[in-house]
N, C-alpha and C positions, 0 to 999 in steps of 0.2 A: 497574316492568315486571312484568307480570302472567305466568307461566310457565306458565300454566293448571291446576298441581297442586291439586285441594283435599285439604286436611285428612283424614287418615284417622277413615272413620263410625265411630262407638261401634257396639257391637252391641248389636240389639235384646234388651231384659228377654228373651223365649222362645227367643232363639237363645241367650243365657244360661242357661237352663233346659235346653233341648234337650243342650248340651255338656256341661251338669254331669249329665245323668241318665243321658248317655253315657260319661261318665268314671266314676261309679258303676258302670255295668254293667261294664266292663272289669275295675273293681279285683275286682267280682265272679266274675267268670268265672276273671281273673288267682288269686284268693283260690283257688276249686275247684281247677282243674288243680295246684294245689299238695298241697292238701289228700290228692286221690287221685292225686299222680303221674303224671298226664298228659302227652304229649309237647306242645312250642309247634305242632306241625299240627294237634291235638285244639284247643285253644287259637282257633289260626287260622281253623279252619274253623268254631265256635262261636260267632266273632265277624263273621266271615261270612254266615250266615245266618240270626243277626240282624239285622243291617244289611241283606240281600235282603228280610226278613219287613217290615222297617220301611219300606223302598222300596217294595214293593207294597202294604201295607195300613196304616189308621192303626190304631194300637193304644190301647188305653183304659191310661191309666196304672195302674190298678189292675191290670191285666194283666203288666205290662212284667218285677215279678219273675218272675212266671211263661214267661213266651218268654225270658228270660233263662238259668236251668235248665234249660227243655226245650232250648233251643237247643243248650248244652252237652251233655247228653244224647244226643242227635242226633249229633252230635260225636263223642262218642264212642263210639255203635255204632257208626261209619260207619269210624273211624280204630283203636279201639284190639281188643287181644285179648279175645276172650270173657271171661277167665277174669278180666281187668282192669275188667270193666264193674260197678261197684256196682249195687248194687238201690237200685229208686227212691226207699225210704225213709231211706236214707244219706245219698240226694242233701235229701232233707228234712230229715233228722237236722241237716245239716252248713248247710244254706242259713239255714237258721232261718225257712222262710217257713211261711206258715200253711195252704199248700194240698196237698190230697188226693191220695193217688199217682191216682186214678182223675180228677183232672181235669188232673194232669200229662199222661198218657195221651191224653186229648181233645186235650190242647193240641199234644201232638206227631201225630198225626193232621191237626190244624188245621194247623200250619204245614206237614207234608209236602205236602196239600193245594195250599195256597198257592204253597208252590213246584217244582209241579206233581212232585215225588216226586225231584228234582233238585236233590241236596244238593252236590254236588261244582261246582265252580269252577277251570280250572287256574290256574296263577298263574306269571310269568317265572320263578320257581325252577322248578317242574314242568318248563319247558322245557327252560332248561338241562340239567337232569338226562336228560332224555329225551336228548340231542344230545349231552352228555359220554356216554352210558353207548353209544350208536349211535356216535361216535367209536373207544370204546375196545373196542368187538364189530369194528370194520372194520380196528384194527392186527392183530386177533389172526389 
């Protein structure tokens, strides 16, 4: 008797690629925010809008460290204290990539661009918080 179930598909060699170069950038990003102490919303939102920059446009792999870095960078003006923000060559020093504070600069332009200057995303934690903390303004 036939149940109609088939067989779960193998995934394709590029969705294989695509996952591993996505797990790459994570342990990358995961790597930084250690490095310089970052909170998981720096983190979060890093990984974010990478994943927004990859939905709207395709990227050339030779790129991909690059929007990775800037991504976090971005991240981090957007989330952390001035005074916490390294300088771009830190972010160089520490990544080990081989490109230029002045085309990291391009790149973060490029993706502000991209996503049209709208870094921020809320997320059901935002909410919550927003409705615990409007809960607890209305006991008072």
């Amino acid at each position: 008797m036939d149940s109609g179930a088939r067989p779960p598909q193998q995934p394709a060699a590029s969705e294989v690629e695509i996952c591993d170069a996505f797990q790459e950038v994570v342990l990358q990003l995961l790597r930084l925010k250690n490095i310089f102490h970052f909170s998981q919303s720096t983190f979060n939102l890093a990984l974010t809008i990478f994943s927004r920059l990859l939905v709207s446009v395709k990227v050339k792999e030779r790129l991909l460290q690059c929007v990775t870095i800037t991504s976090l960078r971005l991240a981090v003006k957007f989330n952390e204290e001035e005074e916490l923000i390294p300088r771009i060559k830190d972010f160089i020093k520490h990544y080990g990539s081989g490109y230029t504070p002045n085309e990291l600069l391009r790149m973060e332009l490029a993706i502000l661009d991209k996503l049209h200057w709208d870094l921020y995303i809320g997320t059901p934690l935002d909410f919550l918080t927003i409705v615990s903390m409007r809960s607890l303004q209305s006991l008072s």
